[in-house]
C-alpha positions in Angstrom: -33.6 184.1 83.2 -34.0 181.3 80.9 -37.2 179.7 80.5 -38.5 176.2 78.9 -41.5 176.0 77.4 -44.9 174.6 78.8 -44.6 171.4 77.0 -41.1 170.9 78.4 -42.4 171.7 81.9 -44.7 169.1 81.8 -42.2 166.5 80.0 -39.5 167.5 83.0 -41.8 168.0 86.2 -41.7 165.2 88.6 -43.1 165.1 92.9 -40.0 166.5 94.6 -40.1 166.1 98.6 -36.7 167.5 99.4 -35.7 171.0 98.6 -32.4 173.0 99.5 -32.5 176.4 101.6 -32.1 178.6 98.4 -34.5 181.1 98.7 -36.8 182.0 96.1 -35.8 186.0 94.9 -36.9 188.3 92.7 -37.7 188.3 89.9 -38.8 184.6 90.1 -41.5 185.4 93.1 -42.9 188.2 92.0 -43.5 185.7 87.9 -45.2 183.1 90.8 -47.4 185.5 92.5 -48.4 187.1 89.2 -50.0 183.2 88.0 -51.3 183.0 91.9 -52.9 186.1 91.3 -54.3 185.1 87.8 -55.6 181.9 89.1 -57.4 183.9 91.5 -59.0 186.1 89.3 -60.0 183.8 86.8 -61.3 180.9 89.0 -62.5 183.2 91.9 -60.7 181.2 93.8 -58.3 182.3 97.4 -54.9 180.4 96.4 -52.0 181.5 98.8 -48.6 181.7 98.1 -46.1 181.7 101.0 -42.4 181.7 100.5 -39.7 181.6 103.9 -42.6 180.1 106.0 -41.5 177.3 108.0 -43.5 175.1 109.7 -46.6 173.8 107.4 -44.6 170.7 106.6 -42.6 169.8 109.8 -43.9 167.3 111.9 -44.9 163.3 111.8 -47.3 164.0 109.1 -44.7 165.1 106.5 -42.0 162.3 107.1 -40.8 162.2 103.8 -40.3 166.2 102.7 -37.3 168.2 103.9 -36.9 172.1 104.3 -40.6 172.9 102.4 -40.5 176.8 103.5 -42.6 177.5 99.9 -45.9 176.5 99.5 -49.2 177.5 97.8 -52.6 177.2 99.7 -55.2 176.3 97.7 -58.0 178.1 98.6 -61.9 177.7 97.2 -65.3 178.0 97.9 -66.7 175.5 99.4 -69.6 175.2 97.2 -67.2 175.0 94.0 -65.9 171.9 92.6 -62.4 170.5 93.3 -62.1 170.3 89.5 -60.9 174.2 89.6 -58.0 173.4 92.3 -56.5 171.1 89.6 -56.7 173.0 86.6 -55.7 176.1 88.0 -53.1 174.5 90.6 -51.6 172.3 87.7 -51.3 176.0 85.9 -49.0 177.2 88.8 -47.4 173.8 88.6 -46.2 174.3 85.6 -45.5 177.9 85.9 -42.9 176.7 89.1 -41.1 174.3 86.4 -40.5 176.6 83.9 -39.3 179.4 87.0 -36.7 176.8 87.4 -37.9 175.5 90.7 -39.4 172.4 92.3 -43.5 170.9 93.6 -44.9 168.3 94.7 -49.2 168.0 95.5 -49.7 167.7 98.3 -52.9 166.3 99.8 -53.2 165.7 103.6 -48.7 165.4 104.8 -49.0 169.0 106.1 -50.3 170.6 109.5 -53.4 172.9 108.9 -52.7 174.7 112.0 -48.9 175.5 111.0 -50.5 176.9 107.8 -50.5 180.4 107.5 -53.3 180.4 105.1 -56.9 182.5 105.6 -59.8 180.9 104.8 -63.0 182.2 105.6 -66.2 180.5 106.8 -67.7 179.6 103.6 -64.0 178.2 102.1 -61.9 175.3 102.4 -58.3 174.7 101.9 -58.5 171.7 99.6 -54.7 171.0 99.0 -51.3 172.3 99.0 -48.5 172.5 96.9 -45.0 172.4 98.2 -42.3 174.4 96.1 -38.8 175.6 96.4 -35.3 174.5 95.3 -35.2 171.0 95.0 -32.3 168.6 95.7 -33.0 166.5 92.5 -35.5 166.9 89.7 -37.6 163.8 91.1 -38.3 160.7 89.7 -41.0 160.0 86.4 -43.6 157.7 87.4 -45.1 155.3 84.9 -47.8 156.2 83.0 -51.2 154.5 81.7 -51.4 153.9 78.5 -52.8 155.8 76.0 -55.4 154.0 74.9 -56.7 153.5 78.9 -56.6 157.4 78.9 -58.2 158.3 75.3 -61.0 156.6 73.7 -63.0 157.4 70.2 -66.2 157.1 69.1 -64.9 157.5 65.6 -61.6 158.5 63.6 -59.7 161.5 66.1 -57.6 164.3 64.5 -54.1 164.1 65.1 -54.8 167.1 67.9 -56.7 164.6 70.2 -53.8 162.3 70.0 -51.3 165.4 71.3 -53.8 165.9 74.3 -53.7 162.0 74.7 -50.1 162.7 75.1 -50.1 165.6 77.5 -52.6 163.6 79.6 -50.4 160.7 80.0 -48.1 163.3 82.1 -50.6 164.4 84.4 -50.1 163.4 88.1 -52.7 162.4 89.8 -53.0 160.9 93.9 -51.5 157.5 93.9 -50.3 157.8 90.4 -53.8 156.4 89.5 -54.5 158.3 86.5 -58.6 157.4 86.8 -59.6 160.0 84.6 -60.8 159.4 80.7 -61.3 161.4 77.7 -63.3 160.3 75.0 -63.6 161.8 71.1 -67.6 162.4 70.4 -68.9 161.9 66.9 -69.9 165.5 67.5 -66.6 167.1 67.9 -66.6 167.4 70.9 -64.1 166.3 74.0 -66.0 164.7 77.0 -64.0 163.9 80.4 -64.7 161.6 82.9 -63.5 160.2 86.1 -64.3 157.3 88.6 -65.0 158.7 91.9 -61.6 158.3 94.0 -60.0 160.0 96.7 -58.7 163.6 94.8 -60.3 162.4 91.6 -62.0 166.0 91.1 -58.7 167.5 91.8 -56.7 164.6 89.6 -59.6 165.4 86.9 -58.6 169.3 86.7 -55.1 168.8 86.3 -55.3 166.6 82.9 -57.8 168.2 81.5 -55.4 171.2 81.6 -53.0 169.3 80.1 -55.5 168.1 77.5 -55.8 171.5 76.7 -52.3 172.5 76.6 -51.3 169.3 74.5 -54.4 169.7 72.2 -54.9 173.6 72.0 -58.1 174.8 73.3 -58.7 176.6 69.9 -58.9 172.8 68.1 -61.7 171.7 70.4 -65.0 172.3 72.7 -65.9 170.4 75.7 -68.9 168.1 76.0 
């Protein structure tokens, strides 16, 4: 099995809706439950990944997505921020494109009680993500511009520029892209985001691209 690189992934992944009836085999699964379960432990989060489960996405809620019998709960604490279900979501995301296979976020076109997800008293299941074989590749959506995404309080190294560049392919709900990252004159990278449906969520996912585009090991967060 043949795999891109994360950069690629993020170049090539695009919202796909429709997906065939392949199944998803081994080994390709058992690669996508080993990044569920990593998530998991490293977020402490209850992510879910269910593959040939109908039913979570059939129904006048999901006009729009055909055969979606792959999906991933995202499970988390209720007390914890939805910042985490975007970083670490985005991270199985991205793990999905370069399996070869097909997502889309998936915010409130699916029926809870169809689910097969557990989540406990003190959880919540803030999103899902649909994934399985899809029909095309999707569509790219057009970006903000850089300079709407990146600001500087003084001269950036080239490194801020790349995470600039991975940010512009972040989705985000509505393809708003409401999220910021500005160079300090410390060093230092500090994120923002106006408050918007899924902006927490929105807000996770590009800063993991930041740090993918910019290489964690260039930079610290404010």
């Amino acid at each position: 099995m043949d795999e891109i690189d994360i950069m690629e992934a993020m170049r090539d992944r695009h919202s796909v809706r429709r997906y065939t009836d392949r199944r998803i085999e081994e080994p390709v699964k058992s690669l996508l439950q080993e990044t569920v379960d990593a998530c998991n432990a490293q977020g402490g989060l209850s992510f879910q990944l269910f593959t040939d489960s109908p039913g979570a996405f059939d129904g006048i809620l999901s006009a729009g997505f055909k055969n979606v019998r792959n999906y991933v709960a995202l499970v988390k604490k209720t007390s914890e921020s939805d910042e985490k279900v975007g970083y670490y979501g985005e991270r199985i995301v991205l793990r999905a494109q370069q399996l070869g296979l097909r997502t889309c976020w998936v915010g409130l076109s699916y029926s809870k009680k169809k689910c097969k997800a557990e989540v406990a008293d003190d959880e919540k299941l803030a999103c899902m993500l649909a994934i399985g074989y899809g029909e095309n590749d999707g569509t790219a959506h057009k970006s903000r511009p850089a300079d709407m995404l990146g600001r500087c309080e003084e001269d950036a190294p080239e490194w801020f520029a790349k995470g600039i560049e991975a940010v512009m392919l972040a989705p985000s709900a509505m393809n708003r892209q409401r999220f910021r990252f500005i160079f300090q004159s410390d060093g230092r990278v500090r994120a923002e985001t106006s408050k918007g449906a899924y902006s927490d969520v929105d807000l996770g996912i590009a800063k993991l691209h930041f740090e993918l585009g910019a290489r964690k090991e260039n930079f610290e967060w404010a």
